[in-house]
ZARO-426725 format. One line per 3 residues: for each residue y, x, z of N, C-alpha, C. Coordinates in Angstrom, 3 decimals. Each point is the difference from the previous one (the first is absolute). Example, Ala and Ser with C-alpha at 12.3 -4.5 7.8 and 13.67 -1.06 7.14 Angstrom:
-5.690 13.190 7.800 1.190 -0.890 0.000 1.200 0.900 0.000 | 1.050 -0.350 -0.720 1.190 0.820 0.060 1.090 -0.770 0.730
END
This chain:
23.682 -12.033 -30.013 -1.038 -0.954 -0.382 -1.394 0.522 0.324 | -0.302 1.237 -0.128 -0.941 0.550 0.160 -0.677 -0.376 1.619 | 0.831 -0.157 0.691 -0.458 0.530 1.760 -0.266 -1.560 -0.175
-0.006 -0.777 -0.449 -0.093 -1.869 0.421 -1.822 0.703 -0.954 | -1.009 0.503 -0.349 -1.001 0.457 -0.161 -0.477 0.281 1.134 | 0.345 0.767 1.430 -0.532 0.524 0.561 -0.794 -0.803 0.985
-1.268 -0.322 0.751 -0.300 -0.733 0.355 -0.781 0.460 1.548 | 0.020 -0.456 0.805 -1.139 0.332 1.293 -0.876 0.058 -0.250 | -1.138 0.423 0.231 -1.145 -0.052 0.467 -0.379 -1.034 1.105
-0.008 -0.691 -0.038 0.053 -0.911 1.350 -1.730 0.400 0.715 | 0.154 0.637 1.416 -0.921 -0.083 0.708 -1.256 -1.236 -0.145 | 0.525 -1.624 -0.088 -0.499 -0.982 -0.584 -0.925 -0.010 -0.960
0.565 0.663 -1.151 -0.778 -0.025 -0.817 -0.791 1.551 -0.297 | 0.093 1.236 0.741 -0.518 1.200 -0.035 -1.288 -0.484 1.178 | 0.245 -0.400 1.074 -0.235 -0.086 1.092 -1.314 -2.031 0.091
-1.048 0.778 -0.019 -0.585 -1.712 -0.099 -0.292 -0.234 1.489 | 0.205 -1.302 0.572 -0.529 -0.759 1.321 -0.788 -0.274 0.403 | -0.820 1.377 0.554 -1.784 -0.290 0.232 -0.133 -0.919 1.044
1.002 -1.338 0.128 -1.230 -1.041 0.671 -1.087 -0.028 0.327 | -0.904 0.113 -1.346 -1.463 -0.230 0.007 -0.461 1.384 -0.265 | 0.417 1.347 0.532 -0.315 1.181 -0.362 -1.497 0.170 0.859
-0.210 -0.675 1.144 -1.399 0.689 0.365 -0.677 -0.657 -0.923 | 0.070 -1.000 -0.657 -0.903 -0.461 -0.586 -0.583 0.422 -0.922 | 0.486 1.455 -0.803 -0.625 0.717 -0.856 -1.440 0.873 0.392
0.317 0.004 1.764 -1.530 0.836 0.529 -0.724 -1.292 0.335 | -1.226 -0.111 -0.367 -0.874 -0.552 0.923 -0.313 -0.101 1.126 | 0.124 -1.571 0.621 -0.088 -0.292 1.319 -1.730 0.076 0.632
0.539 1.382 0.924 -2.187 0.143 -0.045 -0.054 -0.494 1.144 | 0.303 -0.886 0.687 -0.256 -1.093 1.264 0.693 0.132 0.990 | 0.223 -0.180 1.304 0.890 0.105 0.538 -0.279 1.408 0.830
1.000 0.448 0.297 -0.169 1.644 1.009 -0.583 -0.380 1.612 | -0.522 1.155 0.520 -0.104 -0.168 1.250 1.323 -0.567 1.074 | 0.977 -0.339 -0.868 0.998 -1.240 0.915 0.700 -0.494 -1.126
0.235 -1.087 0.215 1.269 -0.336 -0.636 1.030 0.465 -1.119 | -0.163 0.333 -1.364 1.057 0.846 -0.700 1.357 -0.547 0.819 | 0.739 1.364 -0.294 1.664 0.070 0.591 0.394 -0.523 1.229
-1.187 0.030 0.926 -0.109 -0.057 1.417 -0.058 1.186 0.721 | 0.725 0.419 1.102 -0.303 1.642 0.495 -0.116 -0.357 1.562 | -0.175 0.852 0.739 0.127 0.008 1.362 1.345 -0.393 0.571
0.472 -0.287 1.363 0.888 -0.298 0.463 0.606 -1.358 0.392 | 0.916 -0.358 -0.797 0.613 -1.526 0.395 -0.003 -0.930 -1.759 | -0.567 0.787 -0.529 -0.368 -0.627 -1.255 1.170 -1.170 -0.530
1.062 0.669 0.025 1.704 -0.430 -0.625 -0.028 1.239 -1.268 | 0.627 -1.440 -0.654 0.864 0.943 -1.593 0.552 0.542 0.361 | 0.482 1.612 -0.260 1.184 0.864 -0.128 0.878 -0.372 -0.981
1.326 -0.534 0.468 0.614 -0.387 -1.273 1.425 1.421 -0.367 | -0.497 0.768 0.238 1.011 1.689 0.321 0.683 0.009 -1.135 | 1.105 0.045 -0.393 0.041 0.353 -1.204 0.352 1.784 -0.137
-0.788 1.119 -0.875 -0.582 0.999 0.049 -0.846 0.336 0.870 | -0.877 -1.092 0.051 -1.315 0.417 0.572 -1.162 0.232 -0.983 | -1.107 0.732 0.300 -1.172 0.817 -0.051 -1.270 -0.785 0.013
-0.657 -0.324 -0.761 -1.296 -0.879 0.186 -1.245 0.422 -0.826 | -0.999 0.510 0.475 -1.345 0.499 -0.585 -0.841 -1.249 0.175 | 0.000 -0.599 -1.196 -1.401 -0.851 -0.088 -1.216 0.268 -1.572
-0.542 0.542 0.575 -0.774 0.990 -1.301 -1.601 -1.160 -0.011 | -0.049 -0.855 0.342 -1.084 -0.730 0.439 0.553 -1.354 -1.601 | -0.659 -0.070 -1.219 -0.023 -0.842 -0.653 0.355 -1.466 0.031
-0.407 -0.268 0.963 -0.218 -1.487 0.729 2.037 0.081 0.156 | 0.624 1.076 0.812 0.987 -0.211 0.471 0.715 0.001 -0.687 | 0.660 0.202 -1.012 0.946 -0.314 -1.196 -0.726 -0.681 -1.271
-1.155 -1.027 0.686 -0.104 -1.325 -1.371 0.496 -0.748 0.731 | 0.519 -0.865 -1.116 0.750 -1.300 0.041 -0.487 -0.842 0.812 | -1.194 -0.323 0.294 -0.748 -0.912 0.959 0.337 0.279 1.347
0.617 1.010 0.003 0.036 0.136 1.669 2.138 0.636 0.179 | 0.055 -0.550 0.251 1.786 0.097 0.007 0.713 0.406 1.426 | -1.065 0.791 0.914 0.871 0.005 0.773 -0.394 1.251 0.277
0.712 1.010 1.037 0.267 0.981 0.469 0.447 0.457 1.300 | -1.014 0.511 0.674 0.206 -0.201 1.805 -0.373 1.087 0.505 | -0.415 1.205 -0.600 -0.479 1.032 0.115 1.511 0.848 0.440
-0.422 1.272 0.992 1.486 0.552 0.366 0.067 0.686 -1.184 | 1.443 0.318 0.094 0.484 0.946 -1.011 0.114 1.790 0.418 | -0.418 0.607 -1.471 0.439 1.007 0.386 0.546 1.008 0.071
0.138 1.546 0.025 1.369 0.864 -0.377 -0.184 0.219 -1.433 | 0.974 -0.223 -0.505 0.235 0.114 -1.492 -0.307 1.403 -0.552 | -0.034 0.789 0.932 -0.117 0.991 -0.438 -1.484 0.786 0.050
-0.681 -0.869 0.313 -1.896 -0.282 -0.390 0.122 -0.884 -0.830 | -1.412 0.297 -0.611 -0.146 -0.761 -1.181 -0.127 -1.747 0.756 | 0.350 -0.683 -1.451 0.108 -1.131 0.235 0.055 -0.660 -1.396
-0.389 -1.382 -0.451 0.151 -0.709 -1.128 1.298 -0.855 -0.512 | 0.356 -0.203 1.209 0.855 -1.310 -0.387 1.568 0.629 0.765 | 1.037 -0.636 0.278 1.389 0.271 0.090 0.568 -1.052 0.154
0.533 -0.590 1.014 1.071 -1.317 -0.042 1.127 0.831 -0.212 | 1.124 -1.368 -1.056 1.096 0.436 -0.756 0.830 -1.180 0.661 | -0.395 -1.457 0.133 1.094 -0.888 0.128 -1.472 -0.829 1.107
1.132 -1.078 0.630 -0.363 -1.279 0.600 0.274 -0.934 0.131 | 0.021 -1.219 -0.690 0.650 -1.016 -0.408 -0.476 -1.140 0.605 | 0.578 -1.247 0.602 -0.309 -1.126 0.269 -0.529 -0.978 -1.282
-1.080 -0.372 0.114 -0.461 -1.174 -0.776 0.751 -1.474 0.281 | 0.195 -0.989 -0.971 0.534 -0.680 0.518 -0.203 -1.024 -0.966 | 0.488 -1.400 0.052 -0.615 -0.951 -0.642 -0.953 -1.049 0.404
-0.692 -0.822 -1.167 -0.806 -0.843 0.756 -1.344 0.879 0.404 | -0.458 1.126 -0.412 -1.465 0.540 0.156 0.443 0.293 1.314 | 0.772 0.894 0.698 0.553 0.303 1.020 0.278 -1.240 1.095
-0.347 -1.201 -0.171 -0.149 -0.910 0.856 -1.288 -0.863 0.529 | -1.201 1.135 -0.853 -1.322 -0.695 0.687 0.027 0.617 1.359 | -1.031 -0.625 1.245 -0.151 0.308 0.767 -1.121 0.933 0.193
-0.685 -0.718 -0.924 -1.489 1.282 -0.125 0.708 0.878 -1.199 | -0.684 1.302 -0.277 0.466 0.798 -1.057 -0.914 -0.191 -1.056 | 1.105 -0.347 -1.118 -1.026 0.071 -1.216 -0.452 0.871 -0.355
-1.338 -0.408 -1.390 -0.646 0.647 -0.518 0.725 1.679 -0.508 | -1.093 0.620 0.115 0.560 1.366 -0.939 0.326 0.114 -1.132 | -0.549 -1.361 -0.893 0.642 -0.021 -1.377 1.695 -0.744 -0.228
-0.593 -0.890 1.014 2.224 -0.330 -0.169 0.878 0.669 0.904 | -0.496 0.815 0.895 0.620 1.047 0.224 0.679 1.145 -0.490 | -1.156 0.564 -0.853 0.270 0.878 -1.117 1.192 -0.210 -1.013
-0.655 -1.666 -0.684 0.858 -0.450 -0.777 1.326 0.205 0.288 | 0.751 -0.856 1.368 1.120 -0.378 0.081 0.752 1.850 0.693 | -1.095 1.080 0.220 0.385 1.298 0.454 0.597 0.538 -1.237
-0.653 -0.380 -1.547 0.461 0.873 -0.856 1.342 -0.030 -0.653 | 0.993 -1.050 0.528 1.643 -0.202 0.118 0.628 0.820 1.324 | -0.745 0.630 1.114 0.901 0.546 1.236 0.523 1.096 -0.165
-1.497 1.175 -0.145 1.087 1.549 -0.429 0.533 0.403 -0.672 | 1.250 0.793 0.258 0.939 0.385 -0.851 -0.250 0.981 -0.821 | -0.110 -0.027 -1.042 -0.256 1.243 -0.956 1.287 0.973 0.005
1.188 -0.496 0.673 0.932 1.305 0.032 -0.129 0.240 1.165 | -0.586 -0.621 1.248 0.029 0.829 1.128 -1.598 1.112 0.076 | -0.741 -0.931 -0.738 -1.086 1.270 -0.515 0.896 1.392 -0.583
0.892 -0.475 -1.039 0.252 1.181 -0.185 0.894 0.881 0.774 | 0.699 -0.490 0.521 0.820 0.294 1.726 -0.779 0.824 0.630 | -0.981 -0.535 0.156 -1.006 0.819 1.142 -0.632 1.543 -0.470
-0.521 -0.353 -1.016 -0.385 1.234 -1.203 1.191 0.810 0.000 | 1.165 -0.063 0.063 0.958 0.629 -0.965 0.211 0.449 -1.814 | -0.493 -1.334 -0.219 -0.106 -0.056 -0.976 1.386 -0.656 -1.212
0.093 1.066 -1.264 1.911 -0.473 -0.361 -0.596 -0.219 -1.208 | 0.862 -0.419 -0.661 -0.077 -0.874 -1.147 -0.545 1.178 -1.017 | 0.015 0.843 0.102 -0.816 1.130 -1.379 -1.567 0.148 0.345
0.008 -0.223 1.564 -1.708 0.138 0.472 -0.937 -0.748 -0.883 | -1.295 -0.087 -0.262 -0.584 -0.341 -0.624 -1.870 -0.333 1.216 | 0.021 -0.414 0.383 -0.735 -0.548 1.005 -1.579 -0.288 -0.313
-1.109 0.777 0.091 -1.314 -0.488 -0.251 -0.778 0.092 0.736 | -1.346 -0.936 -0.121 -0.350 -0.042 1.353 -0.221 -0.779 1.283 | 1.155 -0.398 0.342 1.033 -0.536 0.969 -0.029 -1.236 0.281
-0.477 -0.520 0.997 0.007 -1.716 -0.287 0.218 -0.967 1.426 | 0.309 -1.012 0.100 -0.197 -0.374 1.376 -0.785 -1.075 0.578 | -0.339 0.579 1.212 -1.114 -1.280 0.763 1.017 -0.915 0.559
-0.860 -1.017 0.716 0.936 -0.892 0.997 -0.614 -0.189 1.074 | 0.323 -0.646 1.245 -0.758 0.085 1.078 0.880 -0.945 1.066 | -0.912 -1.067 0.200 0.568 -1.287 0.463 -0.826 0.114 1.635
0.746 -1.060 0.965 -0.138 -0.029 1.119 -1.441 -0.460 -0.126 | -1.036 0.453 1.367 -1.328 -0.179 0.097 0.168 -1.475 0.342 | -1.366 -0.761 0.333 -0.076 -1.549 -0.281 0.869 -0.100 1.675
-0.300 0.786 0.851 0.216 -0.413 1.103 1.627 -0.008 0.605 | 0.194 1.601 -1.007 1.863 -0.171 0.279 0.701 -0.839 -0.905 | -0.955 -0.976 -0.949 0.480 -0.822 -0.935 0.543 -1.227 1.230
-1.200 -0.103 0.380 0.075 -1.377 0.641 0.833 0.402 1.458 | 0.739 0.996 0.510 0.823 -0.007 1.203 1.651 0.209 -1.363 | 0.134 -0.239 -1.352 1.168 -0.265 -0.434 0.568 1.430 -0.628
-0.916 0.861 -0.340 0.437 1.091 -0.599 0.245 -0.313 -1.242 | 0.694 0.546 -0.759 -0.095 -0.542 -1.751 0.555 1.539 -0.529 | -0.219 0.949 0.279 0.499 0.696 -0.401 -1.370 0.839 -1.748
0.603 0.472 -0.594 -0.415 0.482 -1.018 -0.155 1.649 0.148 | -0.710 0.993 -0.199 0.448 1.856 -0.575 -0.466 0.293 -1.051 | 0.757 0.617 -0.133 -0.097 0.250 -1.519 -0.006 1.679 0.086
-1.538 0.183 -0.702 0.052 1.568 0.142 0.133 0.593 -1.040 | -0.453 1.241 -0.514 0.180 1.266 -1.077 -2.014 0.238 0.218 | -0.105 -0.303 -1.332 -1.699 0.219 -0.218 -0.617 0.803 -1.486
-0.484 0.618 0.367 -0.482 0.587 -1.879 -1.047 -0.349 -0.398 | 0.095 0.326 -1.233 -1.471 -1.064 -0.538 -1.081 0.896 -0.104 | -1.128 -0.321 0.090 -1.443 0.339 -0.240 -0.025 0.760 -1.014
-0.155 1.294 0.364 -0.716 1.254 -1.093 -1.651 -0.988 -0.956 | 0.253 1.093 -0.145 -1.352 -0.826 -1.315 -1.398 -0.113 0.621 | -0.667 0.632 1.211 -0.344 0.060 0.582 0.209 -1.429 0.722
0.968 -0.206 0.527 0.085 -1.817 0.451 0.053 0.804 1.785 | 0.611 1.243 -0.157 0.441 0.233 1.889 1.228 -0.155 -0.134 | 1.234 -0.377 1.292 0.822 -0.111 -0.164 0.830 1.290 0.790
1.013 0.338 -0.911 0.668 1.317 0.359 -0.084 0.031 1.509 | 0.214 1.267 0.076 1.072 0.395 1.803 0.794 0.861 0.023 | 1.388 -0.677 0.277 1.183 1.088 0.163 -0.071 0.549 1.130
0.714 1.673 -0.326 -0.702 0.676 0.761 1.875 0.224 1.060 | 1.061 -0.657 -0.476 0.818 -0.042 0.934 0.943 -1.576 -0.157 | 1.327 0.203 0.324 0.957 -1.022 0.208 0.381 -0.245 -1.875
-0.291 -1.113 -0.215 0.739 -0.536 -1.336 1.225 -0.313 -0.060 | 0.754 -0.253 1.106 1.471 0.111 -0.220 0.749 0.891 -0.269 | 1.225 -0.497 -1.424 0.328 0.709 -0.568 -0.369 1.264 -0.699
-1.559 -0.086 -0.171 -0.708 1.059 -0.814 0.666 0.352 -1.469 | 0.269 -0.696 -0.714 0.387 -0.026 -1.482 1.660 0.505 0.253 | 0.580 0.479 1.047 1.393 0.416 -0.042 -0.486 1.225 0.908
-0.491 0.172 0.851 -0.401 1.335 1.080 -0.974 0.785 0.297 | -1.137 -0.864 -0.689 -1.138 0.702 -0.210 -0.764 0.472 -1.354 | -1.361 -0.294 -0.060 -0.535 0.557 -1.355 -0.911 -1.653 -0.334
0.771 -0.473 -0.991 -0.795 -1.168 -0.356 -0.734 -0.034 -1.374 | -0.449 1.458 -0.141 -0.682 0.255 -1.301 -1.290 -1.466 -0.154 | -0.360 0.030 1.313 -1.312 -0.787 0.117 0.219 -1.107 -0.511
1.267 -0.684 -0.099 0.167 -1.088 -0.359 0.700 -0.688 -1.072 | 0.378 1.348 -0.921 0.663 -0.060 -0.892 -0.488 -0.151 -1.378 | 0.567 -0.415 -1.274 -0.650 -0.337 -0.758 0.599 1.204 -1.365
-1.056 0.379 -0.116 -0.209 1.185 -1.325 -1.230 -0.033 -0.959 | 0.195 0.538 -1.041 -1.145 -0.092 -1.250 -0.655 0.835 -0.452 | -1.024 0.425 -0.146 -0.943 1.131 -0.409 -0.315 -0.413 -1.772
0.792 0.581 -0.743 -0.710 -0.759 -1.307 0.545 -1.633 0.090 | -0.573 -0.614 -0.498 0.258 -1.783 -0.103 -0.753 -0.582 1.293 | -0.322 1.084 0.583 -0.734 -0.821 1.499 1.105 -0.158 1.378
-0.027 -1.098 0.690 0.980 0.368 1.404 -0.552 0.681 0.630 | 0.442 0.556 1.216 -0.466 0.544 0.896 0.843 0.286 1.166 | -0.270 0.376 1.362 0.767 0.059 1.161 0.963 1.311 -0.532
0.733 0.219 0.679 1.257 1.252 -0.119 -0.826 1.316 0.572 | -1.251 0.006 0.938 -0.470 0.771 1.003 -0.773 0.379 -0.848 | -0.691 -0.728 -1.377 -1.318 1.147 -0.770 0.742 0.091 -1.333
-0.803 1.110 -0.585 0.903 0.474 -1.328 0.192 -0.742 -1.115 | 1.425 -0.084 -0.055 0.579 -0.807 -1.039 0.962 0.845 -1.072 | 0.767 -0.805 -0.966 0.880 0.585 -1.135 1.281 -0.505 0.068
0.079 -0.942 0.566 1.106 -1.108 -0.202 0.154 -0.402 1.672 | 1.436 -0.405 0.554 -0.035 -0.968 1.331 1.138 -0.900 -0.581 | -0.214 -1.018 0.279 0.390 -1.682 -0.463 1.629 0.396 0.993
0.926 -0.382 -0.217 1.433 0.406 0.503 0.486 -2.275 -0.932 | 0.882 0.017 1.452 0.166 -1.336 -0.094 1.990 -0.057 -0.407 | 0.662 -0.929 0.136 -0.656 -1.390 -0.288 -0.716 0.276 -1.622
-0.570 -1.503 -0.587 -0.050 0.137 -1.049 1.043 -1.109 -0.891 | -0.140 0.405 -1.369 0.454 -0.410 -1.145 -0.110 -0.899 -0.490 | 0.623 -1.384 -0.392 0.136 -1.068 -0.510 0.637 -0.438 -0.894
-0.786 0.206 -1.600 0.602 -0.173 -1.263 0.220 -1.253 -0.466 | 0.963 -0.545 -0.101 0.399 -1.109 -0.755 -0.754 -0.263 -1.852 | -0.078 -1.045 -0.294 -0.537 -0.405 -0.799 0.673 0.935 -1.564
1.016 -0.017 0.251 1.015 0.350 -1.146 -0.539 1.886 0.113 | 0.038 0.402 0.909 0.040 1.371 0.233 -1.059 0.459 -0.302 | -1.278 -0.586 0.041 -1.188 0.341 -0.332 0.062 -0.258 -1.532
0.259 -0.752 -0.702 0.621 -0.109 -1.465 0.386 1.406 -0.932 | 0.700 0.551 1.044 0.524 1.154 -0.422 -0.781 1.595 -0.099 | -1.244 -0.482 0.409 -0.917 1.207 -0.186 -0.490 0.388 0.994
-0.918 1.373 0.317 -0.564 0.345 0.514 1.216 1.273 0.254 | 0.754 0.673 -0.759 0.758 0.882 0.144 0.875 -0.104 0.809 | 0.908 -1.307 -0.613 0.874 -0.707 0.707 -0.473 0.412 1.833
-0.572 -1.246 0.255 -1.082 0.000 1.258 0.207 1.482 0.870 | -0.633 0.680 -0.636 -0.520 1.280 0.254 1.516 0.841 0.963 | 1.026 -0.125 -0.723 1.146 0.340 0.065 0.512 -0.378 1.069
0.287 -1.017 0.078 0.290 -0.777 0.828 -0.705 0.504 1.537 | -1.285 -0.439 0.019 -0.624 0.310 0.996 0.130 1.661 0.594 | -0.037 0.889 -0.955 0.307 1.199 0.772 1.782 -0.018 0.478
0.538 -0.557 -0.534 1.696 -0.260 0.596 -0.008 -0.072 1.155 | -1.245 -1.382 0.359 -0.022 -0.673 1.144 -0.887 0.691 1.451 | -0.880 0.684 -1.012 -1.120 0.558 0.840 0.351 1.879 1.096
0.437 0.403 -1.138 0.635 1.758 0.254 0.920 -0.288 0.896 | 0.778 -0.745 0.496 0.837 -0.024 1.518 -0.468 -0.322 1.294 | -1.157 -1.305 -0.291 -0.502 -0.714 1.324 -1.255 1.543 -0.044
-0.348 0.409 -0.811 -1.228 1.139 -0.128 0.482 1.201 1.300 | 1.384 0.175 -0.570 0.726 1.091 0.649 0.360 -0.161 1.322 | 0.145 -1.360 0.610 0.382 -0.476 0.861 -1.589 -0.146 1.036
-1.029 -0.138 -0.493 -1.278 0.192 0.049 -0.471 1.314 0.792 | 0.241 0.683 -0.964 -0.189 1.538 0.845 0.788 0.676 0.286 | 1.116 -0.979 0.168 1.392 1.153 0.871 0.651 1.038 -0.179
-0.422 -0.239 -1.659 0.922 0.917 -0.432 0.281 0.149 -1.998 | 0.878 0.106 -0.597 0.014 -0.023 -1.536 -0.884 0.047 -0.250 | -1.070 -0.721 -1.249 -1.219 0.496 -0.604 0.316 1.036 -0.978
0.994 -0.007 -0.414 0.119 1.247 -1.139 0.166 1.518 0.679 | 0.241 -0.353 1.367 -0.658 1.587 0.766 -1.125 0.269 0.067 | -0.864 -1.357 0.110 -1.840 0.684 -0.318 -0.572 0.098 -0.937
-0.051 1.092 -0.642 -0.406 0.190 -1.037 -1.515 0.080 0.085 | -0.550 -0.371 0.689 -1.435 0.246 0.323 -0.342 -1.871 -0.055 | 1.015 -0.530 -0.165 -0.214 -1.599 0.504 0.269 -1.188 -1.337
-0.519 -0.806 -0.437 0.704 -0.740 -1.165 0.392 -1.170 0.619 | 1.034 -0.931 -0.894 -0.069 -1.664 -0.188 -0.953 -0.666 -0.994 | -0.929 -0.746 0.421 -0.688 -0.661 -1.086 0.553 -1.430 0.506
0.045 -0.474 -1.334 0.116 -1.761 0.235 -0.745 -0.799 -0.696 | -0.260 -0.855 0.139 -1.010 -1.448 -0.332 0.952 -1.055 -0.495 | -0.263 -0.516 -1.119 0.608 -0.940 -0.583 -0.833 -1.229 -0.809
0.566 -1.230 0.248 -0.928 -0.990 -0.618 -0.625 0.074 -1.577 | -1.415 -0.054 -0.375 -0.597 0.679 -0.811 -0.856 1.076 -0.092 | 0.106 0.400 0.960 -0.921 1.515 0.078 -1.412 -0.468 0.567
-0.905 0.846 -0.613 -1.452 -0.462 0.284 -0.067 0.020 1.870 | 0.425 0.459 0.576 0.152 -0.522 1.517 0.514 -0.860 0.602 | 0.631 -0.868 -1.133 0.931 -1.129 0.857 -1.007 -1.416 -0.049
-0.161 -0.892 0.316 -0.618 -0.895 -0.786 0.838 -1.329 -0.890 | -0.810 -0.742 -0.956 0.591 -0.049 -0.622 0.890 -0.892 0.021 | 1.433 -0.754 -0.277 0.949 -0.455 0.528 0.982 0.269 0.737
-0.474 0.923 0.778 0.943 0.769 0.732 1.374 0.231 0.122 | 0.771 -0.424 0.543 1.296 0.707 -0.701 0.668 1.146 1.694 | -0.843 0.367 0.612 0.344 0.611 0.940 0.058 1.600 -0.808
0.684 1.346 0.452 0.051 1.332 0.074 -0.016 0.656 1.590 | -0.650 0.556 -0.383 -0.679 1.548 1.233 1.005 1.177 0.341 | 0.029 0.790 0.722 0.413 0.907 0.315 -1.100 1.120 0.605
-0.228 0.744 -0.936 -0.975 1.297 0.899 0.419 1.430 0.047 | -0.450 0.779 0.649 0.555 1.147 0.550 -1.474 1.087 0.115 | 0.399 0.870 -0.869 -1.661 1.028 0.084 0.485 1.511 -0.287
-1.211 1.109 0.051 0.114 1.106 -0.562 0.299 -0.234 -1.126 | 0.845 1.297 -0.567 0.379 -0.124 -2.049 -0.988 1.320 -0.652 | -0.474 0.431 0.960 -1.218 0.676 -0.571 -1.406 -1.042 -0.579
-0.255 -0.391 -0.947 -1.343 -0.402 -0.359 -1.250 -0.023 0.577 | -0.563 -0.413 0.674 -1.099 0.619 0.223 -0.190 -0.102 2.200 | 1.957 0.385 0.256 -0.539 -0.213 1.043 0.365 -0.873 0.880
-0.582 0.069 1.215 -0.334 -1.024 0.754 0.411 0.627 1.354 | 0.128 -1.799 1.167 1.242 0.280 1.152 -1.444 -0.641 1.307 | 0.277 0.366 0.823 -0.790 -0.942 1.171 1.176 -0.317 1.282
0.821 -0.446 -0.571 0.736 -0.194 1.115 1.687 -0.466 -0.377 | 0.116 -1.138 0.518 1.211 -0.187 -0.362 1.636 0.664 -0.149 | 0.682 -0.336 -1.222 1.202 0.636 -0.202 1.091 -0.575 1.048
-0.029 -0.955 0.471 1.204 -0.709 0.689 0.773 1.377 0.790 | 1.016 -0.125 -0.032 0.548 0.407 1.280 -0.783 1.546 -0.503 | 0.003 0.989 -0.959 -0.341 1.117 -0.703 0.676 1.256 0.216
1.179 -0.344 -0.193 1.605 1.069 0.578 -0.487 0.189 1.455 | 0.063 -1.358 0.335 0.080 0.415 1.763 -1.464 0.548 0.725 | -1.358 -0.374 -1.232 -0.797 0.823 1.437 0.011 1.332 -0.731
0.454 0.455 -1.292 0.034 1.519 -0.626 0.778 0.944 0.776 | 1.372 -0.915 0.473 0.519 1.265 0.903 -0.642 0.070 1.694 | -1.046 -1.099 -0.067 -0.777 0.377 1.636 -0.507 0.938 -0.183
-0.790 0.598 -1.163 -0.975 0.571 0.022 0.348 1.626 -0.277
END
């Protein structure tokens, strides 16, 4: 009965659809050309694992939806990441001129797949995803009108506080299974979130917990119980190895009621930290066993 609790994380709902993500920077007029226009034959790349640096504001707001600039090696920095490419289809998909950028957008925010986002990431059901979001990028007016309809759907991060937008500094595929996705991971300093990459106490370990009405009835203890049942295996499975071999490592869990949940809640947490007091990690546990014996 217990495991019918356990729940995804769904990329969907970890993961928001910056559609309208340039629109958080200010549009300071137009650039010396065209946003998301580059040299050459000025065609969408529709690659899927392709490479795209558009660091220019203008080029990932919503007002401007297209993308014609070449692509480039992933392994220079770059902002964005195509994951999937999907045909549009329907009645919007039968104007001859291309519509507006707002019903574009609109009818874009049903195309990408939030599991092939997570496909692309390598991202599994314990990952915990922050950060992370996706653009879209529709045929320019001109390959609209020779019958293109195609849609991309990229991998985009959101605006530091500052309001610049990240740059990965390699390939995002399958990062969260082969690489180091501290950057994008979600951990807690105190009651604050924070990325996996600056110092934290806690890293968020998925799926989460879904208490039934009756079960929450039964206490906070109850709860409590339960959740470490549920939590100390997927934990272990987490860092690749028993948690009761790290003794340097705890299970904490979150249960509906606790001054961190809000209120109504009936979801539970799974976290994973030092069991020393006091200290603190900069870098994610995933996959823990396996880079301890790299080193």
């Amino acid at each position: 009965m217990n495991s019918q609790l356990l729940k995804r994380g769904l990329a969907g709902a970890a993961v928001t659809a910056l559609a309208a993500f340039g629109m958080l920077g200010a549009i300071t007029g137009w650039l010396s050309s065209p946003p998301g226009l580059g040299s050459g034959t000025l065609l969408t790349n529709w690659t899927v694992g392709a490479c795209h640096d558009l660091r220019q504001p203008d080029e990932t707001a919503a007002a401007f939806i297209s993308d014609t600039k070449d692509p480039v090696d992933c392994r220079s920095p770059h902002t964005t990441e195509t994951f999937q490419v999907v045909k549009l289809t329907g009645k919007l998909a039968e104007e001859k001129e291309r519509p507006s950028s707002i019903l574009l957008q609109r009818e874009g925010e049903k195309i990408c797949s939030a599991d092939k986002f997570d496909k692309h990431l390598g991202v599994t059901k314990r990952d915990a995803v922050r950060g992370l979001g996706i653009i879209r990028f529709f045929p320019s007016a001109e390959e609209w009108q020779n019958g293109d309809r195609r849609v991309r759907c990229d991998v985009i991060a959101g605006r530091d506080k500052n309001n610049n937008l990240p740059v990965f500094d390699g390939p995002l595929q399958n990062i969260y299974t082969e690489g180091d996705a501290s950057a994008w991971r979600v951990c807690r300093n105190g009651t604050s979130e924070v990325f996996c990459n600056e110092p934290h106490t806690l890293e968020l370990v998925y799926p989460w917990l879904l208490f039934g009405p009756d079960q929450i009835k039964k206490g906070r203890a109850f709860m409590t119980k339960v959740a470490m049942e549920l939590c100390t295996p997927e934990i272990s499975r987490y860092i690749g190895e028993p948690i009761d071999k790290r003794k340097d490592l705890r299970v904490v869990v979150e249960v509906p009621g606790e001054s961190t949940q809000s209120a109504g809640s009936r979801v539970g947490h799974c976290w994973v930290g030092p069991a020393k007091d006091g200290a603190m990690l900069d870098k994610s546990l995933r996959n823990a066993a396996k880079n301890r014996s790299r080193s």
